[in-house]
LUMTOR-351636 format. One line per field, with one value per atom (N, C-alpha, C, O): residue in one letter; x, y, z; residue number from 1. Coordinates in nm, 2 decimals, decimal comma. Layout:
residu	c(A;...)
X	c(X;...)
Y	c(Y;...)
Z	c(Z;...)
num	c(NUM;...)
! end
This chain:
residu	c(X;X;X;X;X;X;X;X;X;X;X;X;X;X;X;X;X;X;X;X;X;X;X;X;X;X;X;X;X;X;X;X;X;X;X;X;X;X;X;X;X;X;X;X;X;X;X;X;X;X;X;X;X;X;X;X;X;X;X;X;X;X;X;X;X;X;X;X;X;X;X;X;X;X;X;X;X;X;X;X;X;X;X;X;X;X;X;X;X;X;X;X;X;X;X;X;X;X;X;X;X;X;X;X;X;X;X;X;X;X;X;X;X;X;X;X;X;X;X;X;X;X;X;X;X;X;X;X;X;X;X;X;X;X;X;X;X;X;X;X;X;X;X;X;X;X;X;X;X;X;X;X;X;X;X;X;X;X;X;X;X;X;X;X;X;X;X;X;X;X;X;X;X;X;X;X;X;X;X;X;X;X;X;X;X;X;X;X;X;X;X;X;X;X;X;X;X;X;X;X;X;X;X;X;X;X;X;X;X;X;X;X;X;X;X;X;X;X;X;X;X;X;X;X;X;X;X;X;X;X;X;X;X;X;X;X;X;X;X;X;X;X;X;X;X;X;X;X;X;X;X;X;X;X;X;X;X;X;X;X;X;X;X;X;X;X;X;X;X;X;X;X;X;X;X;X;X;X;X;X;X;X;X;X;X;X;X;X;X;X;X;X;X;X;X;X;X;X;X;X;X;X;X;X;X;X;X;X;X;X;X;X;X;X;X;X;X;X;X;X;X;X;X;X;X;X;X;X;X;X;X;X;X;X;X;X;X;X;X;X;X;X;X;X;X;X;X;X;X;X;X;X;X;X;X;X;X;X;X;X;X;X;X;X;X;X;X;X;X;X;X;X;X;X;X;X;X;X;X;X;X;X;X;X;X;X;X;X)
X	c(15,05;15,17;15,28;15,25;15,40;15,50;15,56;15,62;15,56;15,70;15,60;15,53;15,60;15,47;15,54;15,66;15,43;15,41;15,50;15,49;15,61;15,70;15,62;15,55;15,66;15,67;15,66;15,57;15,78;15,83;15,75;15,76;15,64;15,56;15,41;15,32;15,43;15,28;15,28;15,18;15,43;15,41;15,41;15,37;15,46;15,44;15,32;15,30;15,23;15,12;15,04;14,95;15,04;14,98;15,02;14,91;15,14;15,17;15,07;15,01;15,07;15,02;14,90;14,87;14,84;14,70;14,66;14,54;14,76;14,70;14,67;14,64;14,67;14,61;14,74;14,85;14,66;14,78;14,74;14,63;14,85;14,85;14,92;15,02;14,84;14,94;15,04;15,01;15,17;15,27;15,18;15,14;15,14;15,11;14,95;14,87;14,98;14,91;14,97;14,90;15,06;15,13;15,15;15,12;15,19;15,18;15,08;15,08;15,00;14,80;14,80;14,78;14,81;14,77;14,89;14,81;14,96;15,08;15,04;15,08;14,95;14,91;14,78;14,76;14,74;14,58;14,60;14,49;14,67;14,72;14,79;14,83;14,85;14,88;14,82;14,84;14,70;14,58;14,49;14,41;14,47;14,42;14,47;14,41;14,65;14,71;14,68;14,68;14,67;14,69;14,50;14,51;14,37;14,30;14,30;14,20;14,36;14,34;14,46;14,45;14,55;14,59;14,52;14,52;14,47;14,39;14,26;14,19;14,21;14,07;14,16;14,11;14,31;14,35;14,33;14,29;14,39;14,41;14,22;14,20;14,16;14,03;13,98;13,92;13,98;13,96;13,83;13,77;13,73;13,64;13,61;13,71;13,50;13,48;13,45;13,38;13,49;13,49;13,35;13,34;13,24;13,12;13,04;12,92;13,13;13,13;13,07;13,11;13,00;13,01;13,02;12,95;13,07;13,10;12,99;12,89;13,03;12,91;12,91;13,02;12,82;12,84;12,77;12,80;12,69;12,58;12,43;12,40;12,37;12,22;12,11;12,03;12,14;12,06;12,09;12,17;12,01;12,10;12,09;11,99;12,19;12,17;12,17;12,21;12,11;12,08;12,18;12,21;12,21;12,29;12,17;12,08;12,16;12,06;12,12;12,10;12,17;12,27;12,19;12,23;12,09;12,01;12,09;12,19;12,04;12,15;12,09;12,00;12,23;12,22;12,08;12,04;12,05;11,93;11,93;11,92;11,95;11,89;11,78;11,70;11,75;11,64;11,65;11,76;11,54;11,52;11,54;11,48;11,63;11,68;11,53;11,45;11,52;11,40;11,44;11,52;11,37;11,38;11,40;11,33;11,48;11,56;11,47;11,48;11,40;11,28;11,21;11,19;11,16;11,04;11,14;11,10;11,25;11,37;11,31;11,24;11,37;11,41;11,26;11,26;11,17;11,08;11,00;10,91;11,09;11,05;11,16;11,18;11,22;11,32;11,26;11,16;11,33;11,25;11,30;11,23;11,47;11,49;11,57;11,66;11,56;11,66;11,67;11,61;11,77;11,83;11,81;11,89;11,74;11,71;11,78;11,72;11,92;12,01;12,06;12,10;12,04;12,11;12,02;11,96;12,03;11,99;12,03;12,15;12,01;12,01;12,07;11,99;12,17;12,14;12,23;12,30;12,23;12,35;12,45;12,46;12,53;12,67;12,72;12,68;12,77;12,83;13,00;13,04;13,06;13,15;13,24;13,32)
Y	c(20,89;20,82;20,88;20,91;20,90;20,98;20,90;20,95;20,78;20,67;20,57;20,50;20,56;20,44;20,32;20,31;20,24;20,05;20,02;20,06;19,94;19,88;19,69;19,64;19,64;19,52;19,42;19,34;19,42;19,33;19,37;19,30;19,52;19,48;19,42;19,37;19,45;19,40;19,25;19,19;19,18;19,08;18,98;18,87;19,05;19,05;19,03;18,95;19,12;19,15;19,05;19,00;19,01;18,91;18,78;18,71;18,72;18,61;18,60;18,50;18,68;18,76;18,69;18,58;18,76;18,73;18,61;18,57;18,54;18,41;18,45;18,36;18,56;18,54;18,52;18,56;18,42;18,38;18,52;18,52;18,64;18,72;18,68;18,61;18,72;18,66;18,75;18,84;18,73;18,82;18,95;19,04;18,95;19,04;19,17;19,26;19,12;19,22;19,28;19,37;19,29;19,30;19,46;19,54;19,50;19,65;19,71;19,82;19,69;19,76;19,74;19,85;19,66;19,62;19,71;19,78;19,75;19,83;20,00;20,08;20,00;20,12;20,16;20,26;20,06;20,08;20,04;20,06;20,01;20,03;20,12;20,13;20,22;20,33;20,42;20,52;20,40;20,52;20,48;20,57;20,35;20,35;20,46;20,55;20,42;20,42;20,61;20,68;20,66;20,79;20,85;20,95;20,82;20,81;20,79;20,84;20,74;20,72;20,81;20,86;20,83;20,98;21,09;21,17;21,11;21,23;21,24;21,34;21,11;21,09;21,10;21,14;21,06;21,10;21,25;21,28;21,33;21,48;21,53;21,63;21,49;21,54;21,58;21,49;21,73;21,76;21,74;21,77;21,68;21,69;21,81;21,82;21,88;21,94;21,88;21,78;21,92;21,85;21,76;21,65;21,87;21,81;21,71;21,70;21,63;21,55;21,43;21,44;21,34;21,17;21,08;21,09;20,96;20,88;20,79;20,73;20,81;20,72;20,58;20,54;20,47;20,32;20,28;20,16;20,30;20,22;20,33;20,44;20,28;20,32;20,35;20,44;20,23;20,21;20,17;20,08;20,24;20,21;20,05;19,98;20,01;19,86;19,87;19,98;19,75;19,78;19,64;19,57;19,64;19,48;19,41;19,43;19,33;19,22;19,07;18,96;19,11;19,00;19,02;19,11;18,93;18,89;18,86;18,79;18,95;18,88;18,71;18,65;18,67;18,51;18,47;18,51;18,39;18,34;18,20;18,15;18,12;18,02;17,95;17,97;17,83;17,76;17,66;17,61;17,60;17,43;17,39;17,45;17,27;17,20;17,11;17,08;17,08;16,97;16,85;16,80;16,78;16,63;16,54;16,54;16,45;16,35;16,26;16,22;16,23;16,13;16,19;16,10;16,34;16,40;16,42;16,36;16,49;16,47;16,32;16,30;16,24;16,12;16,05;15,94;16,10;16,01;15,99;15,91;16,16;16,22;16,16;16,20;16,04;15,98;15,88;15,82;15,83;15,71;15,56;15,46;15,62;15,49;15,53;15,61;15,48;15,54;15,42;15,32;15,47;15,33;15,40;15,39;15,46;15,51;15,67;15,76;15,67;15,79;15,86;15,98;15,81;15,86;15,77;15,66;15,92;15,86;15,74;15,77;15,63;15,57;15,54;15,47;15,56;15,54;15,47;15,42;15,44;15,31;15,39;15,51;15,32;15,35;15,41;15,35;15,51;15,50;15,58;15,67;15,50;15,44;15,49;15,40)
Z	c(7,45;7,47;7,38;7,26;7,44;7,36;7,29;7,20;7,29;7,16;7,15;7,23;7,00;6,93;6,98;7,00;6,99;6,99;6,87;6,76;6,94;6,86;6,86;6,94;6,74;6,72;6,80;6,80;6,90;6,99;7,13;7,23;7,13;7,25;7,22;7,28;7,09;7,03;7,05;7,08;7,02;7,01;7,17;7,18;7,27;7,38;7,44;7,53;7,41;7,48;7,41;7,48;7,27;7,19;7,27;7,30;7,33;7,40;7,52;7,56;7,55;7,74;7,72;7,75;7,65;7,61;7,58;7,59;7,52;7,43;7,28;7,20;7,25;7,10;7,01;7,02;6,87;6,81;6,69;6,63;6,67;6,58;6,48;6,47;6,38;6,19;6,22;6,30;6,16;6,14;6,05;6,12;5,90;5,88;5,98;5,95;6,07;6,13;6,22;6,26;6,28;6,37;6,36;6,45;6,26;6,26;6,25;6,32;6,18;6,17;6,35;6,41;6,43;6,59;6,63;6,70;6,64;6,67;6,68;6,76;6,54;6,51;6,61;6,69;6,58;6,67;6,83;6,89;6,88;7,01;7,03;7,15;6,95;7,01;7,01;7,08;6,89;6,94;7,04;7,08;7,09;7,21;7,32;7,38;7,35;7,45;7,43;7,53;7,31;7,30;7,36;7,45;7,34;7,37;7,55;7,60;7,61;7,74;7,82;7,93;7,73;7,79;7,77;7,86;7,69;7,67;7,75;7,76;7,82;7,94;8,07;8,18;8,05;8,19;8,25;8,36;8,14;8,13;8,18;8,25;8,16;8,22;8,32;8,39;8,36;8,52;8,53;8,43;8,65;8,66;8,84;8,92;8,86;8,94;9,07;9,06;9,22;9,31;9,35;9,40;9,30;9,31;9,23;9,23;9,14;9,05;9,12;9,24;9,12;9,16;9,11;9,01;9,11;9,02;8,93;8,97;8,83;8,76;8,79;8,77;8,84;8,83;8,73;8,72;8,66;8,63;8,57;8,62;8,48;8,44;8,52;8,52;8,59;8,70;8,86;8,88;8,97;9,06;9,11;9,09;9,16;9,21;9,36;9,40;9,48;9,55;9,55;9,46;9,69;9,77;9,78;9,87;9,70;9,72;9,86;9,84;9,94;10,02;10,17;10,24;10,20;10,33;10,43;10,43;10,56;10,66;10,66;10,61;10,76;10,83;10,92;11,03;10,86;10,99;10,98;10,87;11,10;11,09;11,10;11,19;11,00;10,96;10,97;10,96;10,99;11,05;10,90;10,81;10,85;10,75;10,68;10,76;10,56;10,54;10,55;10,47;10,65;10,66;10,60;10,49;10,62;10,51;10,47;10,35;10,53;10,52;10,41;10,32;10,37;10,34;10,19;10,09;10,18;10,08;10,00;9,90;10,08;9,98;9,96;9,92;9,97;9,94;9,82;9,78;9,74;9,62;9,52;9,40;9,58;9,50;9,45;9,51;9,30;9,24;9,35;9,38;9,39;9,46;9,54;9,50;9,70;9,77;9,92;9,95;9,99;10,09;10,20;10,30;10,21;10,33;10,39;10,44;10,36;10,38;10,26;10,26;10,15;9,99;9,88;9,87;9,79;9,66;9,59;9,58;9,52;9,47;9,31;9,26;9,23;9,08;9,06;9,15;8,93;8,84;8,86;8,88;8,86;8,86;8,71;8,60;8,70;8,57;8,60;8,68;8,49;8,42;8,32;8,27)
num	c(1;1;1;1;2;2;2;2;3;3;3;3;4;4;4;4;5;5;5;5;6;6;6;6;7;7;7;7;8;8;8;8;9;9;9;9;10;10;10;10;11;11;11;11;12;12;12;12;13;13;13;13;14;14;14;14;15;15;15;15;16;16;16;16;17;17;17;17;18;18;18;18;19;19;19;19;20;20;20;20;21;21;21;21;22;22;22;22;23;23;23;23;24;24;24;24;25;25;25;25;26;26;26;26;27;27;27;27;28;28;28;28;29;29;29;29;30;30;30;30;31;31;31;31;32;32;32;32;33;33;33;33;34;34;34;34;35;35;35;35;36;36;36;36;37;37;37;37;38;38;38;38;39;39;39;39;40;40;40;40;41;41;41;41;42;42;42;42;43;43;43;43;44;44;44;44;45;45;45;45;46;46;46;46;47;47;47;47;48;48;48;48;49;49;49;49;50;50;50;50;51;51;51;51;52;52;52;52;53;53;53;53;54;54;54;54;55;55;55;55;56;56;56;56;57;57;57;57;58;58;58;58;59;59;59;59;60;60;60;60;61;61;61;61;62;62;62;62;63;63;63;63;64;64;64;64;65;65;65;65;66;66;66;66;67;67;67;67;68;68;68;68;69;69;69;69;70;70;70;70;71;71;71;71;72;72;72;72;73;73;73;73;74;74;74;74;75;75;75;75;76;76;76;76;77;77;77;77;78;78;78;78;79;79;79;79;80;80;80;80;81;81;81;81;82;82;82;82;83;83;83;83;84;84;84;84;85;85;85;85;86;86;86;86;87;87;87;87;88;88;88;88;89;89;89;89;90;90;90;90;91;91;91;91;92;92;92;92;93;93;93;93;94;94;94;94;95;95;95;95;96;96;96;96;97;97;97;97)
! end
């Protein structure tokens, strides 16, 4: 990045965020966010070759997401009978308050 983190965006981005910054830090955070921003220019600048692929992950992950099927529901009867107390259609408890 060509012109350092001034004050007034430090304190900007501190609002954005939610964090409450002490005044006395505001410049050490000023400093160190411009060597981020300078760091991430310098990974921009990085050619990689066409035959490159993208990295995701350590390990590969698989879509764990089953198609749709439908299944006969468990009976309300067979449900509620594992209840301590129930009215026939719904569970039962004290009311609270």
């Amino acid at each position: 990045m060509s012109e350092p983190i001034d004050r007034k965006t430090v304190e900007s981005v501190a609002r954005l965020a939610r964090i409450d910054l002490p005044e006395d830090q505001i410049d050490d955070t000023a400093s160190k966010l411009g060597d981020v921003l300078t760091y991430i220019g310098q990974l921009e600048q990085v050619e990689l070759p066409d035959d490159v692929e993208p990295f995701f992950g350590a390990i590969e992950s698989v879509n764990a997401i089953r198609p749709d099927q439908l299944t006969d529901s468990v009976d309300r009867e067979q449900i509620l009978s594992n209840a301590p107390d129930a009215d026939g259609e719904f569970y039962q408890v004290p009311p609270v308050l």
